[in-house]
C-alpha positions as CSV (number, residue, x, y, z in Angstrom):
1,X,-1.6,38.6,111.2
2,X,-3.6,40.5,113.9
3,X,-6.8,42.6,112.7
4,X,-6.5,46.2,112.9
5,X,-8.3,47.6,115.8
6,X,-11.4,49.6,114.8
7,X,-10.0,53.1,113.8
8,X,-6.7,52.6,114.2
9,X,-5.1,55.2,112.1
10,X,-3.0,54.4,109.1
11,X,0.2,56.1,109.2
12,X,1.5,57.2,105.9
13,X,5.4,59.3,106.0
14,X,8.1,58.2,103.3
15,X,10.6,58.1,106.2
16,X,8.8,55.3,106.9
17,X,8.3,53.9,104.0
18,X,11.6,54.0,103.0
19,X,13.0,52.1,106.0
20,X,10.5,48.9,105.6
21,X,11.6,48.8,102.2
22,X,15.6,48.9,103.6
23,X,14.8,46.4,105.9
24,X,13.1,44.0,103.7
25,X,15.7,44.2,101.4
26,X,18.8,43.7,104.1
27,X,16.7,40.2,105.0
28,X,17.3,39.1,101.5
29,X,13.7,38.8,101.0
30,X,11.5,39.2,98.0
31,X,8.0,41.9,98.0
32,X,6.3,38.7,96.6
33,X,7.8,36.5,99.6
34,X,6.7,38.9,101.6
35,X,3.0,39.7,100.9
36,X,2.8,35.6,100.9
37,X,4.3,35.6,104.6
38,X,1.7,38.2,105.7
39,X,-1.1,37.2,103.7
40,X,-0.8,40.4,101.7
41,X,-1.5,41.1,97.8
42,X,1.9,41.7,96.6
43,X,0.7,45.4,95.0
44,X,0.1,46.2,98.6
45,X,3.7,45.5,100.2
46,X,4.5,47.3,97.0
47,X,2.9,50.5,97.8
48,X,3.4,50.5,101.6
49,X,7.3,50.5,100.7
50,X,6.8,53.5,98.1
51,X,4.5,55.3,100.8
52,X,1.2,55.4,98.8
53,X,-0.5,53.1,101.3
54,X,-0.5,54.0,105.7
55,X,0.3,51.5,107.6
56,X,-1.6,50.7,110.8
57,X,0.3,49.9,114.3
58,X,-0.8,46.0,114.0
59,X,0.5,45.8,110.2
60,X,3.8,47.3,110.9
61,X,4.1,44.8,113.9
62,X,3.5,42.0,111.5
63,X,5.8,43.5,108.8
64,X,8.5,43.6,111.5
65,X,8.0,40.2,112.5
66,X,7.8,38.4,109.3
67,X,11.3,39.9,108.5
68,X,12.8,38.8,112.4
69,X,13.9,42.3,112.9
70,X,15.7,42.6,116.0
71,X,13.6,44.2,119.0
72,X,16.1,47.5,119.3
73,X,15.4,48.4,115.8
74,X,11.8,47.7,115.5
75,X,11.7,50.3,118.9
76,X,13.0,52.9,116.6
77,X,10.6,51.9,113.8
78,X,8.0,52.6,116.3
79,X,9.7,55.5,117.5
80,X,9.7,57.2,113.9
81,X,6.2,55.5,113.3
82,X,4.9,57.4,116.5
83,X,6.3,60.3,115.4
84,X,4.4,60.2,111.8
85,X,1.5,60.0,113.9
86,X,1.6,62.4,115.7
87,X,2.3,65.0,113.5
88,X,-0.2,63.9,110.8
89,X,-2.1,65.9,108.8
90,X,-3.4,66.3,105.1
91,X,-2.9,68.5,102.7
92,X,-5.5,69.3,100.6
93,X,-6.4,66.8,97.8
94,X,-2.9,64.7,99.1
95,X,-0.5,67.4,97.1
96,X,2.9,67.4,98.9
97,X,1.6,64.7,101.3
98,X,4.6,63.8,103.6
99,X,6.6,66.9,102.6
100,X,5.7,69.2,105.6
101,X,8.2,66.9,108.2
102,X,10.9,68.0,106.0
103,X,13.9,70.3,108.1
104,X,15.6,71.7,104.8
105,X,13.8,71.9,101.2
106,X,16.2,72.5,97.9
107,X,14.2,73.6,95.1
108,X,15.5,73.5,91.3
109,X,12.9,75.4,89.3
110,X,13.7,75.9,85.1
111,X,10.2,76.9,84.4
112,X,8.3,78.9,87.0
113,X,8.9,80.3,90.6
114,X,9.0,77.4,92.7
115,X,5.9,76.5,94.7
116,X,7.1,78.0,97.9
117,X,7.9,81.3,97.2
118,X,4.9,81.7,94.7
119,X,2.3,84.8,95.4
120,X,-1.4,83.4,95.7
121,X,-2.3,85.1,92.1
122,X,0.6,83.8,90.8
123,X,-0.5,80.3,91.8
124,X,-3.9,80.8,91.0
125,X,-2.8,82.1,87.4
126,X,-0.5,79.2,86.6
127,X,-2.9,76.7,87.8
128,X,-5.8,78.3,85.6
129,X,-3.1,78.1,82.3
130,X,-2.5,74.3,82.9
131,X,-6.2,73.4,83.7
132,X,-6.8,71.9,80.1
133,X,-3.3,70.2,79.8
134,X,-3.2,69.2,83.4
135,X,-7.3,68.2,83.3
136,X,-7.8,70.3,86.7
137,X,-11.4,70.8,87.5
138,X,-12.3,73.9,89.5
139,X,-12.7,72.4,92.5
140,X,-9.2,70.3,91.7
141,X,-7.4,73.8,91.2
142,X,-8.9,75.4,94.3
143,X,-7.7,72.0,96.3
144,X,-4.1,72.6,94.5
145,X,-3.9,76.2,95.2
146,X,-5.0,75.3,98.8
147,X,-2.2,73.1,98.8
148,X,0.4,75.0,97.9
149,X,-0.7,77.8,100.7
150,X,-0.2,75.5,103.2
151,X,3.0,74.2,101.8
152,X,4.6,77.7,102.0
153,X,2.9,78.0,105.6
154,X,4.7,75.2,106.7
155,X,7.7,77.0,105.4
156,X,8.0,80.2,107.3
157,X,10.3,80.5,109.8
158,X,10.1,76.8,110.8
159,X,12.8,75.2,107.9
160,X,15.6,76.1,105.8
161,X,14.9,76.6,101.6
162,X,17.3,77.0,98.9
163,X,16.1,77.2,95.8
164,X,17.5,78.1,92.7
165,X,15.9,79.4,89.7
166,X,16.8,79.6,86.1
167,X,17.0,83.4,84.7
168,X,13.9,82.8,82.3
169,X,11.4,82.1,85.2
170,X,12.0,86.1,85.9
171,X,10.8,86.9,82.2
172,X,8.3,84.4,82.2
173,X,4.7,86.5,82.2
174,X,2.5,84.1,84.4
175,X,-0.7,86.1,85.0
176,X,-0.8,89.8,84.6
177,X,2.0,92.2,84.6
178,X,1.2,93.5,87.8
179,X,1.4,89.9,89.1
180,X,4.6,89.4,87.8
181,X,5.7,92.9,89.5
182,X,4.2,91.8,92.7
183,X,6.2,88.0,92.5
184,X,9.1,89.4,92.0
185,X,8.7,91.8,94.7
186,X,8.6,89.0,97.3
187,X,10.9,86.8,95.3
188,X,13.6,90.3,96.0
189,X,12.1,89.9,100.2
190,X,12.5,86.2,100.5
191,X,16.0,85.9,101.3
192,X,16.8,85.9,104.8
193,X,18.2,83.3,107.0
194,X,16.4,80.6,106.6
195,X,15.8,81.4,102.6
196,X,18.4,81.8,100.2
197,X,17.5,82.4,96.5
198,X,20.4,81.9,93.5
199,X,19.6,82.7,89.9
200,X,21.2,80.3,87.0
201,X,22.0,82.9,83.9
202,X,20.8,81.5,80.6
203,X,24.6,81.2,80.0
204,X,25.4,79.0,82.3
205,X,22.1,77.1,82.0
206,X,22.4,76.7,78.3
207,X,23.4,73.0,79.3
208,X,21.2,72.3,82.3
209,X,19.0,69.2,81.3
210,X,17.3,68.7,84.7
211,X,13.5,68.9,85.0
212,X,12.2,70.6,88.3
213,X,12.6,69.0,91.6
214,X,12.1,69.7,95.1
215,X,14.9,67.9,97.3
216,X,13.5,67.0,100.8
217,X,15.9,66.3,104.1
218,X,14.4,65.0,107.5
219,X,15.5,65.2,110.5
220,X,17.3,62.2,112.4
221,X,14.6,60.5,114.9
222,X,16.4,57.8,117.0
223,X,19.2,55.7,115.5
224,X,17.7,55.5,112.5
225,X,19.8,58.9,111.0
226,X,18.6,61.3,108.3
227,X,16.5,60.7,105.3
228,X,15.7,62.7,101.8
229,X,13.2,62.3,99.6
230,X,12.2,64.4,96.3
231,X,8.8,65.6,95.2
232,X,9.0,66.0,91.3
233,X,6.1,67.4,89.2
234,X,4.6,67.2,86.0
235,X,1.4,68.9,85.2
236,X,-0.8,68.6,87.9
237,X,0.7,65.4,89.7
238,X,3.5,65.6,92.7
239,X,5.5,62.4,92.4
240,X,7.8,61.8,95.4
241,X,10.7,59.5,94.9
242,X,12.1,58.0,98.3
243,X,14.7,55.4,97.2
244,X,18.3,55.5,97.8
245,X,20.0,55.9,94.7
246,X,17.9,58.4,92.7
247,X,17.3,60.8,95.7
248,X,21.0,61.0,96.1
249,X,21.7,61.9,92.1
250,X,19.3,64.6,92.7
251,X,21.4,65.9,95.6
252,X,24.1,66.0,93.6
253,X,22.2,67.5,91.0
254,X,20.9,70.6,93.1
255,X,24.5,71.1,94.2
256,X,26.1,71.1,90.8
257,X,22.8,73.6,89.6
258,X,23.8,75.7,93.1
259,X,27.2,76.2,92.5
260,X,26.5,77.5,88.8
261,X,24.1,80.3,90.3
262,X,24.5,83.8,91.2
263,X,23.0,85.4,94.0
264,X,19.4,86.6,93.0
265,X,18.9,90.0,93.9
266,X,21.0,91.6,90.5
267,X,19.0,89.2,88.5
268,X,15.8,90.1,90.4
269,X,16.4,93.9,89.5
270,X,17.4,93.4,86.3
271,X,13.7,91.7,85.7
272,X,12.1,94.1,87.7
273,X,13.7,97.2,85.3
274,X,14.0,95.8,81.9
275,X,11.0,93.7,81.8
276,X,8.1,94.8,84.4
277,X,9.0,98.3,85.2
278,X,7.1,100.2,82.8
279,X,4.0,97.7,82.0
């Protein structure tokens, strides 16, 4: 295997990610088999496939040739590798890391307004009530907070969002009443063509079992087609899932929760009136 090149950039997208792993797996070969073909630790070839390692240009040329991939294909690696490259940037402290390539984002939130439509003291306010659960230190919260701003920058106007919430998230007080007025103030302007908000009733949700999930579609570079991935959280950690089978059950999942919903704005108004309009 050649050395990297001094500063060669590591490119790090689950698109990518996702097809290595593919492709090992179609040459019938083993991660172990692998990392001993390319004189790799096996926990490395393990976390390049799951896209919490970059790859550089020289590694991906040795990961293509230690599985014979044909030259055609390992153009369009390149191709979507190139692409990653180009477009790379960081979010702070790594929250919702390859998410911004995304062309269409369905969120299922049971517990709070999803990131993307948040307010900033909204977001500042929940982040502050899970600091000793979640271990956040200040500068950790300000870094997550920071995140989550350039998350929804990355949202306006430039891809699609569904996202639907359950009824309780309305009635939920995160921060002050006047926060809550304010959130659902934007939650009632969000909706335009590229946004569309649906609201599960606690009727209908009464059986609903699924945590909350962000469902993430690329678009198609080359001939390698589209690709999803999911972001799913827990405390203070974004987990994003990239393989196959699980991604598509939460596709199914969002579409089963999306059908159940109701357009938002009753609900919104409802909340607004019953619970927020006189505090």
């Amino acid at each position: 295997m050649g050395r990297p090149k001094k500063g060669e950039p590591y490119i790090k997208d689950p698109r990518l990610a996702g097809e290595l792993r593919r492709l090992r797996l179609a040459a019938g070969m083993t991660g172990d088999a692998l990392a001993d073909k390319l004189g790799w630790s096996p926990s490395k070839v393990s976390r390049t496939e799951r896209s919490l390692f970059g790859v550089t240009r020289t590694d991906l040329t040795a990961y293509l040739r230690a599985l014979g991939v044909p030259a055609e294909r390992g153009q369009a690696i390149f191709a979507l590798a190139a692409t990653a490259a180009v477009n790379d940037f960081s979010f702070p402290g790594g929250h919702f890391g390859g998410a911004y390539r995304a062309e269409s984002v369905l969120d299922w939130s049971p517990g709070i307004v999803p990131w993307g439509l948040q307010t900033p003291a909204y977001t500042r306010a929940l982040l502050t009530s899970r600091q000793a659960a979640a271990r956040l230190s200040p500068g950790q919260l300000t870094e997550f907070a920071d995140a989550v701003a350039a998350w929804q920058h990355r949202l306006e106007g430039q891809i699609t969002l569904r996202a639907v919430l359950s009824e309780s998230v309305l009635y939920r007080l995160v921060g002050t009443a006047r926060a809550m007025r304010a959130q659902l103030t934007r939650l009632d302007q969000a909706g335009d063509r590229d946004t569309e908000i649906r609201v599960l009733s606690e009727e209908r949700g009464e059986a609903v079992g699924y945590d909350a999930f962000t469902y993430l579609e690329y678009p198609e570079i080359g001939d390698l087609g589209s690709a999803a991935s999911v972001l799913t959280y827990r405390l203070g950690s974004v987990i994003e899932l990239i393989d196959d089978e699980p991604v598509w059950e939460y596709k199914i999942a969002f579409d089963v929760l999306w059908a159940a919903a109701e357009p938002s704005a009753p609900a919104i108004k409802r909340a607004q009136a019953d619970a927020w309009g006189d505090v």
